[in-house]
DSSP file (Angstrom, degrees, kcal/mol; ACC not computed):
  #  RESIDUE AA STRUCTURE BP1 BP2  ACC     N-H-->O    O-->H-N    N-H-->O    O-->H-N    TCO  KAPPA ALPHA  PHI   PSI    X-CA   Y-CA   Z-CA
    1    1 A X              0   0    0      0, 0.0     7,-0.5     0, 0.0     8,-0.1   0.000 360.0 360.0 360.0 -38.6    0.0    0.0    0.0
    2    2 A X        +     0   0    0      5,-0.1     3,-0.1     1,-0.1     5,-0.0   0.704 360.0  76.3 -68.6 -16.0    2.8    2.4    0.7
    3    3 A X  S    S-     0   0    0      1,-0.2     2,-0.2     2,-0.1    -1,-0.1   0.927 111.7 -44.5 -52.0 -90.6    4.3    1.9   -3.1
    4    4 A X     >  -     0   0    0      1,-0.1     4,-1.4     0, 0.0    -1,-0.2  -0.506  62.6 -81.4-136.5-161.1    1.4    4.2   -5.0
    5    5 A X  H  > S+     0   0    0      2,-0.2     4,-1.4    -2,-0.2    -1,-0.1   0.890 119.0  58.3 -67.4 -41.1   -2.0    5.0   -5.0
    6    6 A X  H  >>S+     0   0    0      1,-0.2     4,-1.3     2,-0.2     5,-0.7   0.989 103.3  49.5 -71.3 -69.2   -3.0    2.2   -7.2
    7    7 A X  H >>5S+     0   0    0      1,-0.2     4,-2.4     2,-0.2     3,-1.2   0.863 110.9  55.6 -42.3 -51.1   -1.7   -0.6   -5.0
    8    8 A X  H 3X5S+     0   0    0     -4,-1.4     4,-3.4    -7,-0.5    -1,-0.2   0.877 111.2  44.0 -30.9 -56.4   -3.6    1.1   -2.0
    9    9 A X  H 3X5S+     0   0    0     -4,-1.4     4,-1.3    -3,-0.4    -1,-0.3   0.540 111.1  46.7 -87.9   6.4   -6.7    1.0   -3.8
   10   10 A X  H <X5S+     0   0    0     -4,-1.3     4,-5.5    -3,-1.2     5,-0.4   0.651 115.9  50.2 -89.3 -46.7   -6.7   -2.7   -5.4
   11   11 A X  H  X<S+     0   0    0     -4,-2.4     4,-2.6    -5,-0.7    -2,-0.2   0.971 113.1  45.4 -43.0 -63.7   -5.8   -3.5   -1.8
   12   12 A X  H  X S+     0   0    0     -4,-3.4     4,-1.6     1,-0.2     5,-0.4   0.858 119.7  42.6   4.2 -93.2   -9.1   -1.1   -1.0
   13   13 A X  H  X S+     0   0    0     -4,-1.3     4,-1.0     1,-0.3    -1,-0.2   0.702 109.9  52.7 -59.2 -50.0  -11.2   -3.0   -3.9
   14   14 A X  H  X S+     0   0    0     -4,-5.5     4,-1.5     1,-0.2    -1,-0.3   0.950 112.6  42.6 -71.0 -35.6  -10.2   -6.6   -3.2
   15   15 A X  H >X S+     0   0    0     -4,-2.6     4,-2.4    -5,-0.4     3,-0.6   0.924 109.9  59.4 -75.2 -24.8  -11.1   -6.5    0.7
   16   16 A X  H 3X S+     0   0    0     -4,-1.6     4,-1.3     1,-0.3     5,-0.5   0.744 111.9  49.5 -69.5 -31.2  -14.6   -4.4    0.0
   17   17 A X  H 3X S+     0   0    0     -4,-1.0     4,-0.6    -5,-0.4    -1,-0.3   0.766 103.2  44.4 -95.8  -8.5  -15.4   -7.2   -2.0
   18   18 A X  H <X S+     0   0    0     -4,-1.5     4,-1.3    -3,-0.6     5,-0.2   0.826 116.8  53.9 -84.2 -34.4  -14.9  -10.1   -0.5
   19   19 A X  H >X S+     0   0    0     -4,-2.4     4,-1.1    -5,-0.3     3,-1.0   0.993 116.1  37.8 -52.2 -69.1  -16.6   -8.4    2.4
   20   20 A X  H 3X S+     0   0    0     -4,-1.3     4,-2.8     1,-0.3     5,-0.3   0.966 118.8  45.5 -30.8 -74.6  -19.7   -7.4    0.3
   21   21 A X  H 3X S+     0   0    0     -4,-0.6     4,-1.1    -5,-0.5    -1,-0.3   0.714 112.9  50.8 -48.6 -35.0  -19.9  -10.3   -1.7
   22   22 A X  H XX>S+     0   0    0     -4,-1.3     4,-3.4    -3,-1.0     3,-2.0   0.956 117.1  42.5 -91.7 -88.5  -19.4  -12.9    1.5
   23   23 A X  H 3X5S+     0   0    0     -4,-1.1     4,-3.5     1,-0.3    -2,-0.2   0.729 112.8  49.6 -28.1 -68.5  -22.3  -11.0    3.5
   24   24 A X  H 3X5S+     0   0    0     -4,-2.8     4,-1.4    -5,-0.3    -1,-0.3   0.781 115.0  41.6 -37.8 -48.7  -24.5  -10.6    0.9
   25   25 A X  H <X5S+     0   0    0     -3,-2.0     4,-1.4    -4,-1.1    -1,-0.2   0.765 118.5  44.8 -80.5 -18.6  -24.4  -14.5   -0.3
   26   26 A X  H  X5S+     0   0    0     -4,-3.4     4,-1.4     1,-0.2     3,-0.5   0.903 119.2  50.2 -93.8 -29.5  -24.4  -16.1    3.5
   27   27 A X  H  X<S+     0   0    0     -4,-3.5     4,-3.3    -5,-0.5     3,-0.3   0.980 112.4  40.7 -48.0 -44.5  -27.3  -13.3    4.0
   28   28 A X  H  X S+     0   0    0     -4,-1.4     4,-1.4     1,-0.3    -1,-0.2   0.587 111.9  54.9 -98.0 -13.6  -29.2  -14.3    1.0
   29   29 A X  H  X S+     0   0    0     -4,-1.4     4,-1.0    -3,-0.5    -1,-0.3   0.484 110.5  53.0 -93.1 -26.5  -28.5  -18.3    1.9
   30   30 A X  H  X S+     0   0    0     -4,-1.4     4,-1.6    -3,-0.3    -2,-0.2   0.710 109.6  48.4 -78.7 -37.3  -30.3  -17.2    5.7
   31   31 A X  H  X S+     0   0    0     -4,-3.3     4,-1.4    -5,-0.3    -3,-0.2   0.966 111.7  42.2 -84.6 -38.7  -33.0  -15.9    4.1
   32   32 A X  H  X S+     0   0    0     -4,-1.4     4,-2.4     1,-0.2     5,-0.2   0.949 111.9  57.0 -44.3 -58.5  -33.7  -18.8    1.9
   33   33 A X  H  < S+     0   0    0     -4,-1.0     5,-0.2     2,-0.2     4,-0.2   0.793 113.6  46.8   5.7 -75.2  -32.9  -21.0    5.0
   34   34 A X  H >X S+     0   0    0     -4,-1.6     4,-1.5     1,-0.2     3,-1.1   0.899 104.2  54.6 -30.6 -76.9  -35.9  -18.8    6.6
   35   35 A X  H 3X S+     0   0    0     -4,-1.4     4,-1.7     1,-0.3    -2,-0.2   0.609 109.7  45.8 -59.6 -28.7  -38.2  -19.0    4.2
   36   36 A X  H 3< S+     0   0    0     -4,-2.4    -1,-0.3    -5,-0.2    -2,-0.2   0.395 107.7  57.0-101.6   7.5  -38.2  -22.9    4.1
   37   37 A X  H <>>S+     0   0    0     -3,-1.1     5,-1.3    -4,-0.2     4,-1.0   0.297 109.3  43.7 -69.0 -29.4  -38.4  -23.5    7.7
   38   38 A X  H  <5S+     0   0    0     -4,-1.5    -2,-0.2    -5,-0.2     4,-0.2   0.960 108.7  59.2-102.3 -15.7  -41.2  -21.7    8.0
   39   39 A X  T  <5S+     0   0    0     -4,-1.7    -1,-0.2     1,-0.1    -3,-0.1   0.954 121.1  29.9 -23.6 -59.5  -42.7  -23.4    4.8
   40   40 A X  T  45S+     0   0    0     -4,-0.1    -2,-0.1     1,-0.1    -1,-0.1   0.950 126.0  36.9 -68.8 -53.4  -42.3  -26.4    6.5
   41   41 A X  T  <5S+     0   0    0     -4,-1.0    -3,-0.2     2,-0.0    -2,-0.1   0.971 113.4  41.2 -76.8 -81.0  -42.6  -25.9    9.9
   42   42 A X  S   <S-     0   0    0     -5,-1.3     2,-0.7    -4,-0.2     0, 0.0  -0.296  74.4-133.7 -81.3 150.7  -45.4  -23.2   10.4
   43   43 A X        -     0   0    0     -2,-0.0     2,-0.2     7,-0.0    -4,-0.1  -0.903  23.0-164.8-134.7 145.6  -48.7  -23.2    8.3
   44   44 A X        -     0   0    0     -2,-0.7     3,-0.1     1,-0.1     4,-0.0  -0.369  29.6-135.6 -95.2 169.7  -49.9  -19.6    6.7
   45   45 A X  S    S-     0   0    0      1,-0.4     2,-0.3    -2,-0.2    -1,-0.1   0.575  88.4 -10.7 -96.2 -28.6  -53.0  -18.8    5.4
   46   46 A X    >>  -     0   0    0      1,-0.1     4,-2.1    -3,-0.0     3,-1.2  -0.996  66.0-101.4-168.9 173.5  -51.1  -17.2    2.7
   47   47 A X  H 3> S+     0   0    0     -2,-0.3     4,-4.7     1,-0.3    -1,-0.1   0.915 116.6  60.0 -54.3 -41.0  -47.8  -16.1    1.3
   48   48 A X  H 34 S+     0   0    0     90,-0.2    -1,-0.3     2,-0.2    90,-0.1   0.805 106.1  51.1 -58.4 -27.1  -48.4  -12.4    2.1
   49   49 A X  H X> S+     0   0    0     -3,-1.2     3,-2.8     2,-0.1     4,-2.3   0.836 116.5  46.1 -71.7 -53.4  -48.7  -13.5    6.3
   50   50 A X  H >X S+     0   0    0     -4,-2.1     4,-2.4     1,-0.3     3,-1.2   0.973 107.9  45.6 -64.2 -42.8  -45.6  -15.3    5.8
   51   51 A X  H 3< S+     0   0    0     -4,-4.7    -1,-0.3     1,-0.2    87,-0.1   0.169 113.6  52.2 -76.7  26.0  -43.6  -13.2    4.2
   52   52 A X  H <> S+     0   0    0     -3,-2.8     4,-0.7    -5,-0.1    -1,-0.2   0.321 112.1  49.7-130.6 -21.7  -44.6  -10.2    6.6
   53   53 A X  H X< S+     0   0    0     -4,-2.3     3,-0.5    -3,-1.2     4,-0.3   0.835 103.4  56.3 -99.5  -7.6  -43.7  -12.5    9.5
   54   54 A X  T 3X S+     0   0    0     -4,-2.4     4,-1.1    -5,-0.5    -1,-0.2   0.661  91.9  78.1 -73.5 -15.4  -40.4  -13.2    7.8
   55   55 A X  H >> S+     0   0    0     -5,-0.3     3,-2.3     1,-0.2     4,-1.0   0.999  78.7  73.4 -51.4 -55.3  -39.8   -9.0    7.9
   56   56 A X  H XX S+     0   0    0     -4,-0.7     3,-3.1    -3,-0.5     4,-1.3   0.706  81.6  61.9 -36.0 -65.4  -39.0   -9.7   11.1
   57   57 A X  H >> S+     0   0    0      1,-0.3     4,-2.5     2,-0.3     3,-0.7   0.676 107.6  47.4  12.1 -69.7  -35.7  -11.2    9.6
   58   58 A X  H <X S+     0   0    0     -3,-2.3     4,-1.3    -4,-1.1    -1,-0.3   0.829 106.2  52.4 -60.7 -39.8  -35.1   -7.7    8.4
   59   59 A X  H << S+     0   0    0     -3,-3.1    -2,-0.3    -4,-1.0    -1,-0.2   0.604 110.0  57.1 -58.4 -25.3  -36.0   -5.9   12.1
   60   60 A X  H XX S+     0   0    0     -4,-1.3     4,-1.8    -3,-0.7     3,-1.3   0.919 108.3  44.6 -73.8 -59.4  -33.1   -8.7   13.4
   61   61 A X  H 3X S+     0   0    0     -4,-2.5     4,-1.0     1,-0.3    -2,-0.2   0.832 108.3  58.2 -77.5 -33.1  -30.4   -7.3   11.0
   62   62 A X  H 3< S+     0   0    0     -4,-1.3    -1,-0.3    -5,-0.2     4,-0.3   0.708 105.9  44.5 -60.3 -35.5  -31.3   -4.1   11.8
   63   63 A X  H <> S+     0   0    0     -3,-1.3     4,-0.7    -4,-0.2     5,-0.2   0.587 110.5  57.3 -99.3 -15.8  -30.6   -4.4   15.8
   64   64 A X  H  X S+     0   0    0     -4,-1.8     4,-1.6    -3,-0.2     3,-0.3   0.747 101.0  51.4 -92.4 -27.1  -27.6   -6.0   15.2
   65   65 A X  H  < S+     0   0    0     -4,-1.0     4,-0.4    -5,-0.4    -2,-0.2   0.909 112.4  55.5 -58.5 -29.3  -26.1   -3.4   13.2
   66   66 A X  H  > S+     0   0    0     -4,-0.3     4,-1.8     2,-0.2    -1,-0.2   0.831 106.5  38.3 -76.5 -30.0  -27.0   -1.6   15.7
   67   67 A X  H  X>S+     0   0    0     -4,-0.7     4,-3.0    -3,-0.3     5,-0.5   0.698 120.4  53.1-100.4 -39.3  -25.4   -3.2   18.8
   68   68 A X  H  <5S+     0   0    0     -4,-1.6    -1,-0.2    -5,-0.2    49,-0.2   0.679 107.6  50.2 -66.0 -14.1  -22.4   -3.8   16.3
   69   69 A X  H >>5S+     0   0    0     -4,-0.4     4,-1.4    -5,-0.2     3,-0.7   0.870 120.2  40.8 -92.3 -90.0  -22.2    0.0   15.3
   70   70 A X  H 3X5S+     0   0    0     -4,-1.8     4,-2.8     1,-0.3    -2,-0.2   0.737 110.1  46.8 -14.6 -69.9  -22.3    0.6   18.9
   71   71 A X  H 3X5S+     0   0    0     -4,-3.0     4,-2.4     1,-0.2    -1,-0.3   0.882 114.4  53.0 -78.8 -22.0  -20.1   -1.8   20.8
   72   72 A X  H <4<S+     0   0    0     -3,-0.7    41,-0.8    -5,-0.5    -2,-0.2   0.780 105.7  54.6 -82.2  -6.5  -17.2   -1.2   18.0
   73   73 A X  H  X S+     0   0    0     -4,-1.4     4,-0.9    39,-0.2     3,-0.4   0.704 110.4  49.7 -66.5 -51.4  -17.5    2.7   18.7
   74   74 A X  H >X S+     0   0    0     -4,-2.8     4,-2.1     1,-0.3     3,-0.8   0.935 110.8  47.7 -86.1 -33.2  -16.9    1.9   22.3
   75   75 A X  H 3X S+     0   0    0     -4,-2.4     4,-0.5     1,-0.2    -1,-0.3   0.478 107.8  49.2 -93.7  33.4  -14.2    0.0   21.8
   76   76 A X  H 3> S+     0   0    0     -3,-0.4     4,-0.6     2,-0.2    -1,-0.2   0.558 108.6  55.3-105.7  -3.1  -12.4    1.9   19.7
   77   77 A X  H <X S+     0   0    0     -4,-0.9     4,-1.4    -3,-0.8    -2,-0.2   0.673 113.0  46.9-110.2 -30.6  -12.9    5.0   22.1
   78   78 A X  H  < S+     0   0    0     -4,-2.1     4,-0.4     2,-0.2     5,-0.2   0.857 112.2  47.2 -73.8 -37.0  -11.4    2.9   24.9
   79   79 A X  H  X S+     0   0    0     -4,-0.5     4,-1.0    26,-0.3     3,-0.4   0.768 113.1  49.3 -39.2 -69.5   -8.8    1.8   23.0
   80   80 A X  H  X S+     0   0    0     -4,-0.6     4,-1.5     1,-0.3    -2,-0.2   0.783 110.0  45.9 139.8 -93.8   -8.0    5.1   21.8
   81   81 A X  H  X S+     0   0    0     -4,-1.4     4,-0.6     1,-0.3    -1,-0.3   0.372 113.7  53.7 -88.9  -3.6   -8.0    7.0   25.1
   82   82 A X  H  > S+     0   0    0     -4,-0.4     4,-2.9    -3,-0.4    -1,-0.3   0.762 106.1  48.0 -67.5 -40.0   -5.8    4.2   26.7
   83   83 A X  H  X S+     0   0    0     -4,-1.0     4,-0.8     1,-0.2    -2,-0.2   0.986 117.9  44.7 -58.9 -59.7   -3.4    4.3   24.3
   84   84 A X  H  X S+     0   0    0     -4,-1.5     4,-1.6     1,-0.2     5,-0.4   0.716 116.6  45.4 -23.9 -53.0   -3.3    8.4   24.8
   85   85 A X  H  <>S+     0   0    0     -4,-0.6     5,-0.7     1,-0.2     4,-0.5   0.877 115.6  44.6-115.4 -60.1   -3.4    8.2   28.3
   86   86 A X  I  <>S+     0   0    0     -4,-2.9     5,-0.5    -5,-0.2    -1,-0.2   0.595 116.5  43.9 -64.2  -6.1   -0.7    5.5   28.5
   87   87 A X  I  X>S+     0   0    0     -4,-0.8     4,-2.1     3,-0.2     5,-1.9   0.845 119.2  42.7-101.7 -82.6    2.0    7.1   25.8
   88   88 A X  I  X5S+     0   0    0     -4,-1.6     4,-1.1     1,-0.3    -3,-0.2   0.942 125.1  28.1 -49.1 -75.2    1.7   10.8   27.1
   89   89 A X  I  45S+     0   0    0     -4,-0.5    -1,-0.3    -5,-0.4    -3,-0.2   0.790 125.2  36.5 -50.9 -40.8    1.7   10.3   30.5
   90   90 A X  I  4<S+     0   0    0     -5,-0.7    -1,-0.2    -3,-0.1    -3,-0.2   0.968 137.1  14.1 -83.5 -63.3    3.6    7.3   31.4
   91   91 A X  I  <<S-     0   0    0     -4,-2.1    -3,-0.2    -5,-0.5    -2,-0.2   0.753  95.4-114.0 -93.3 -24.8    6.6    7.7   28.5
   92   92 A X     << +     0   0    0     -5,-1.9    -4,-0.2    -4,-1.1     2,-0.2   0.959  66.1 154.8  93.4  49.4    6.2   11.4   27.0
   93   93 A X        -     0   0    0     -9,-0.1     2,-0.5     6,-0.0    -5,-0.1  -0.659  40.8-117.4-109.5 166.2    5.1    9.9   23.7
   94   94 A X    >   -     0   0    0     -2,-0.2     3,-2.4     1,-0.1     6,-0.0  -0.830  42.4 -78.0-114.0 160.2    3.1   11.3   20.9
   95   95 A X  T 3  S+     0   0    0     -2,-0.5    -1,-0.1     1,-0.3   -11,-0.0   0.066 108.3   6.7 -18.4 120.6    0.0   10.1   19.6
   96   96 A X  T 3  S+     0   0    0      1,-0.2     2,-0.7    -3,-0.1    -1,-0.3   0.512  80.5 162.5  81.1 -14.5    0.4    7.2   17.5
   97   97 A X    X   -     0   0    0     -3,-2.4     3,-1.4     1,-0.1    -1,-0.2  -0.431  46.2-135.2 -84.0 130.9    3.5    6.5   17.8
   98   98 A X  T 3  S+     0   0    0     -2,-0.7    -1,-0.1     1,-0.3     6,-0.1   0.629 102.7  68.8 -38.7  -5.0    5.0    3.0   16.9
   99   99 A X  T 3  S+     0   0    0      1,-0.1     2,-1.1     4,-0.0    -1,-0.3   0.366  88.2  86.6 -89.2  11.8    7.2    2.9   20.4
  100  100 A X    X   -     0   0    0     -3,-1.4     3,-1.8     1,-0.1     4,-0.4  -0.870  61.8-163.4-122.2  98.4    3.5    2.4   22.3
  101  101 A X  T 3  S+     0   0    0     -2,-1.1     3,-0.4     1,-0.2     4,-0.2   0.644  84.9  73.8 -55.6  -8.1    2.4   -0.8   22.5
  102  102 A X  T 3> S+     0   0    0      1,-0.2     4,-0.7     2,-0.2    -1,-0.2   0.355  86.1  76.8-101.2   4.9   -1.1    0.5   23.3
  103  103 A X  T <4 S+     0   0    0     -3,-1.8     3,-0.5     1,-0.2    -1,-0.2   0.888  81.9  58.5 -20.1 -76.3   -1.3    1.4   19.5
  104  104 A X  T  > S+     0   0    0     -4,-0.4     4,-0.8    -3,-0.4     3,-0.2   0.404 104.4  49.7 -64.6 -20.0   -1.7   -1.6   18.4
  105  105 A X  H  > S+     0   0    0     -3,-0.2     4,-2.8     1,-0.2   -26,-0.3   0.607 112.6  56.3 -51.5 -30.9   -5.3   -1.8   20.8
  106  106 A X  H  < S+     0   0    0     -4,-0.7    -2,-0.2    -3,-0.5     4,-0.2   0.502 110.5  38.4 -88.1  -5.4   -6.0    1.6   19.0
  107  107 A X  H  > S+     0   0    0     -3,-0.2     4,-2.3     2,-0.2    -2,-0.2   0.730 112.7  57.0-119.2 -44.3   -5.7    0.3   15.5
  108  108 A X  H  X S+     0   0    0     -4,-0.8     4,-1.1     1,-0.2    -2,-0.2   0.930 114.5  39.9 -68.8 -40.7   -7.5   -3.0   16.5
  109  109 A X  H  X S+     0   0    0     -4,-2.8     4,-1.9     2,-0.2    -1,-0.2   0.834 107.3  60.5 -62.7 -34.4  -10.4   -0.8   17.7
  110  110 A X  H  > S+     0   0    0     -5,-0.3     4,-4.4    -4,-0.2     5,-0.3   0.992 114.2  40.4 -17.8 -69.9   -9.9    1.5   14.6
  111  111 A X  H  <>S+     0   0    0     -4,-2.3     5,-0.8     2,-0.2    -2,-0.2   0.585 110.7  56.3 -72.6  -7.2  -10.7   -2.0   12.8
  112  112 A X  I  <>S+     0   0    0     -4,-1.1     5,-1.5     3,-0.2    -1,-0.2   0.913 114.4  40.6 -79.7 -65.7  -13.4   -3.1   15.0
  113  113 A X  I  X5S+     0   0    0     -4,-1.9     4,-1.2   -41,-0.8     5,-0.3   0.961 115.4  40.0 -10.7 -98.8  -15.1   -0.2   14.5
  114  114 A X  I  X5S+     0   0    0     -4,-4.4     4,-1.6    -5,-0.2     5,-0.3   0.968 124.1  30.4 -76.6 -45.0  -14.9    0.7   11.0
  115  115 A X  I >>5S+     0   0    0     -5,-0.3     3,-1.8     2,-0.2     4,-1.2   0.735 121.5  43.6 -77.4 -90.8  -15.3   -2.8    9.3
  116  116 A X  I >><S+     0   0    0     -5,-0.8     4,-2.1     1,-0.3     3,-0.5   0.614 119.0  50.8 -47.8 -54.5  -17.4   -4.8   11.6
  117  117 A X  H 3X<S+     0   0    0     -5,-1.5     4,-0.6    -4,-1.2    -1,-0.3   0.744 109.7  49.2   5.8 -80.2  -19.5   -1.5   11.8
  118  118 A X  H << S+     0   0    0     -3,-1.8    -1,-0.2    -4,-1.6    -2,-0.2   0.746 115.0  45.3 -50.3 -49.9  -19.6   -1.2    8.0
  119  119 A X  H <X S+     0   0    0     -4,-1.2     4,-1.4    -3,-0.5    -1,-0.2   0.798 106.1  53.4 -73.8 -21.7  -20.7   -4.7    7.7
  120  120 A X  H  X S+     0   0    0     -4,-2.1     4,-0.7    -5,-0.4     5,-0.3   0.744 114.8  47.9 -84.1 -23.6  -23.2   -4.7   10.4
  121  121 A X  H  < S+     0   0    0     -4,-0.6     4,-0.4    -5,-0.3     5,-0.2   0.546 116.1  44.2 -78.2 -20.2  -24.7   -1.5    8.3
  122  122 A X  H  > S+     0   0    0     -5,-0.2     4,-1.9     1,-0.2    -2,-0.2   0.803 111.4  50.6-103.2 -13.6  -24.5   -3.3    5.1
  123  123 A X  H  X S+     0   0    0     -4,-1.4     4,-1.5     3,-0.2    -2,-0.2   0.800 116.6  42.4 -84.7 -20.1  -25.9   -6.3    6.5
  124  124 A X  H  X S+     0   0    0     -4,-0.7     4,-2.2     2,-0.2     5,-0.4   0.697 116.5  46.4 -95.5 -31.6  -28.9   -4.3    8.1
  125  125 A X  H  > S+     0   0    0     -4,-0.4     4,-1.2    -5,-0.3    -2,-0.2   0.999 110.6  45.8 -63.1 -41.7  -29.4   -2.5    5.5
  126  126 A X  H  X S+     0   0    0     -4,-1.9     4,-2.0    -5,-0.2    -2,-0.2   0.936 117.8  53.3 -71.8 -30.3  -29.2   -5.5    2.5
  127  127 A X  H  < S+     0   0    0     -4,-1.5     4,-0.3     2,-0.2   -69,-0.3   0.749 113.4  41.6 -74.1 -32.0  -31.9   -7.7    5.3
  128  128 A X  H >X S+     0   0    0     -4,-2.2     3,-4.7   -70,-0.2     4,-2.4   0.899 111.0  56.8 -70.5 -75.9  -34.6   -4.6    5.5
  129  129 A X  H 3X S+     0   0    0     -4,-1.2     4,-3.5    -5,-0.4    -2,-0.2   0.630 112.4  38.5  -0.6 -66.4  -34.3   -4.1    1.9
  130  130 A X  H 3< S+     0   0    0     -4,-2.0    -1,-0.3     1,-0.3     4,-0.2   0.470 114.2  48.5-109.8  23.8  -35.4   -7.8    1.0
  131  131 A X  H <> S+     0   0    0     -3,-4.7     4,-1.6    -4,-0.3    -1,-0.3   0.426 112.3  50.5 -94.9  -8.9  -37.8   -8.5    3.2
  132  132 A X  H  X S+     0   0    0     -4,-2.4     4,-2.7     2,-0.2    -2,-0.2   0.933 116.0  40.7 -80.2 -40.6  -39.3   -5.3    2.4
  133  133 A X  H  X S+     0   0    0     -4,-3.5     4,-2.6    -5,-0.3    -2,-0.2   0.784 110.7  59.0 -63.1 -23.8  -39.1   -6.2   -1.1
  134  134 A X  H  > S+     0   0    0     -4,-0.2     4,-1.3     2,-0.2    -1,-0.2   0.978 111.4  46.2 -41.8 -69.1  -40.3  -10.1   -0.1
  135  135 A X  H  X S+     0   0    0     -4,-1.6     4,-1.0     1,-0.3    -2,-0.2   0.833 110.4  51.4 -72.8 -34.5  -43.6   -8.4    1.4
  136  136 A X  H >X S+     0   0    0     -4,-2.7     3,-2.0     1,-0.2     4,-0.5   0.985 110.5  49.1 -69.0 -54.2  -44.1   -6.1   -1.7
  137  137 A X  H 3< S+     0   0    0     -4,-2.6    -1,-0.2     1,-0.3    -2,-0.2   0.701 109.5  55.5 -67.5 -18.9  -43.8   -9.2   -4.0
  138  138 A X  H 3< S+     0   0    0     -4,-1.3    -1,-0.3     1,-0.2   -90,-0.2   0.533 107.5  43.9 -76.4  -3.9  -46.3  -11.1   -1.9
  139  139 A X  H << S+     0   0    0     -3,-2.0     2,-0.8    -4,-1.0    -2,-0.2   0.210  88.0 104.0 -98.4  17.3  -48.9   -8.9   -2.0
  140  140 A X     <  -     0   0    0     -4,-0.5     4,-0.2    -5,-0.2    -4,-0.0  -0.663  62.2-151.4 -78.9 104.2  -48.4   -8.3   -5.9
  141  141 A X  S    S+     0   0    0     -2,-0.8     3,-0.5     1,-0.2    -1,-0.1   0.841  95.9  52.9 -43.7 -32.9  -51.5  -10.5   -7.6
  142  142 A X  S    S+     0   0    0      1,-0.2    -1,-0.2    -3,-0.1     7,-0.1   0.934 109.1  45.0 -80.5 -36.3  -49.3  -10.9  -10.5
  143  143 A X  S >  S+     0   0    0      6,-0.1     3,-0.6     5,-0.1     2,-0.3   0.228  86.1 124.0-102.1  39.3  -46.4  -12.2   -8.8
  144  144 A X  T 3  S-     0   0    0     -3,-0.5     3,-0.1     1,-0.2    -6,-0.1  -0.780  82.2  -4.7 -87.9 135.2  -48.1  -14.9   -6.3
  145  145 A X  T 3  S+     0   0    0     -2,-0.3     2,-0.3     1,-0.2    -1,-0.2   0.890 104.4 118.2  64.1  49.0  -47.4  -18.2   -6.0
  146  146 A X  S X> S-     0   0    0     -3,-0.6     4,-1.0     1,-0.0     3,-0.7  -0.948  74.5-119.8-142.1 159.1  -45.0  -17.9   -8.9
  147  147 A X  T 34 S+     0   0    0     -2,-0.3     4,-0.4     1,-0.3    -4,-0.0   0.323 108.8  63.3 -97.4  25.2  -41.1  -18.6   -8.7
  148  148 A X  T 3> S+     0   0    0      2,-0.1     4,-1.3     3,-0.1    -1,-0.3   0.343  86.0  70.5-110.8   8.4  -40.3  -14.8   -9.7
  149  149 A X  H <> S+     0   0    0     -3,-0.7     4,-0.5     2,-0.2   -12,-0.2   0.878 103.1  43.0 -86.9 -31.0  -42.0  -13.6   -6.8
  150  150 A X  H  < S+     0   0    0     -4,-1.0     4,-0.2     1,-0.2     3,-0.2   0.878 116.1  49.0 -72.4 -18.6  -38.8  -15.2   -4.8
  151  151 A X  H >4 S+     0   0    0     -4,-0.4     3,-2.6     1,-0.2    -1,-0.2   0.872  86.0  95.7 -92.1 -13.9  -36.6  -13.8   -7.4
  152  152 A X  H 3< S+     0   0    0     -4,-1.3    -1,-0.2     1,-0.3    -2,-0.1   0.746  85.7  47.4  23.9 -85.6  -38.3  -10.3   -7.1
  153  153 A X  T 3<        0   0    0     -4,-0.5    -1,-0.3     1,-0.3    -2,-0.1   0.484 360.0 360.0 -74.6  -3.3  -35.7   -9.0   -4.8
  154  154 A X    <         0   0    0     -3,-2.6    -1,-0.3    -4,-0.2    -2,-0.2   0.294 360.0 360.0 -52.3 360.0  -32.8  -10.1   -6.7
């Protein structure tokens, strides 16, 4: 990453995409998952009940993004003000610097933070998204009981 710009951003590009791409498919493999357990298991009066109680699904991903947002915010602010607190005071050091062993807690909360974060936002977001779109296509009269109503949200 230190070479040029370009190596930085490939670096960038490859991990945003395995991330994306990983989340998305074991999401979209949970919801299928879902949706045929409660086929099986539970019986609806109609698609449109099921697929409204399967929103929930989407209300799930949503509160963990939240609680994931959250607790990687707090530890990166602990992290972060240890490291500070332990550099300056103890050794006379400056922010950030590679002589601090409590750094490396401030960069792991950095990463805790901004990626698990990120994912827990992309993961609540892509779970509202197709269950909302799930509900829309189960109360569509043209697309009931049809196998494009599951592909709808694709």
């Amino acid at each position: 990453c230190w070479k040029d710009l370009k190596s930085g951003f490939d670096v960038a590009i490859e991990g945003g995409s395995v991330m994306g791409l990983s989340l998305v498919s074991i999401g979209v493999i949970a919801l299928f998952a879902l949706i045929e357990v409660f086929k099986r298991v539970f019986s609806f009066e109609s698609s449109e009940v099921m697929f409204e109680a399967i929103a929930g699904y989407g209300l799930g991903g949503s509160s963990i993004a939240l609680f994931g947002r959250v607790g990687g915010g707090i530890y990166t602010k602990a992290a972060d003000v240890g490291a500070d607190l332990s550099g300056k005071n103890d050794y006379g050091l400056e922010e950030d610097d590679y002589r601090n062993p409590a750094c490396i807690a401030d960069n792991v909360g950095d990463n805790v933070g901004d990626i698990a974060g990120m994912g827990a936002d992309l993961f609540g977001s892509f779970a509202e998204s197709t269950c909302a779109a799930l509900v829309l296509a189960s109360s569509s009269p043209d697309l009931d009981n049809r196998w494009c109503s599951l592909m709808y949200p694709v």
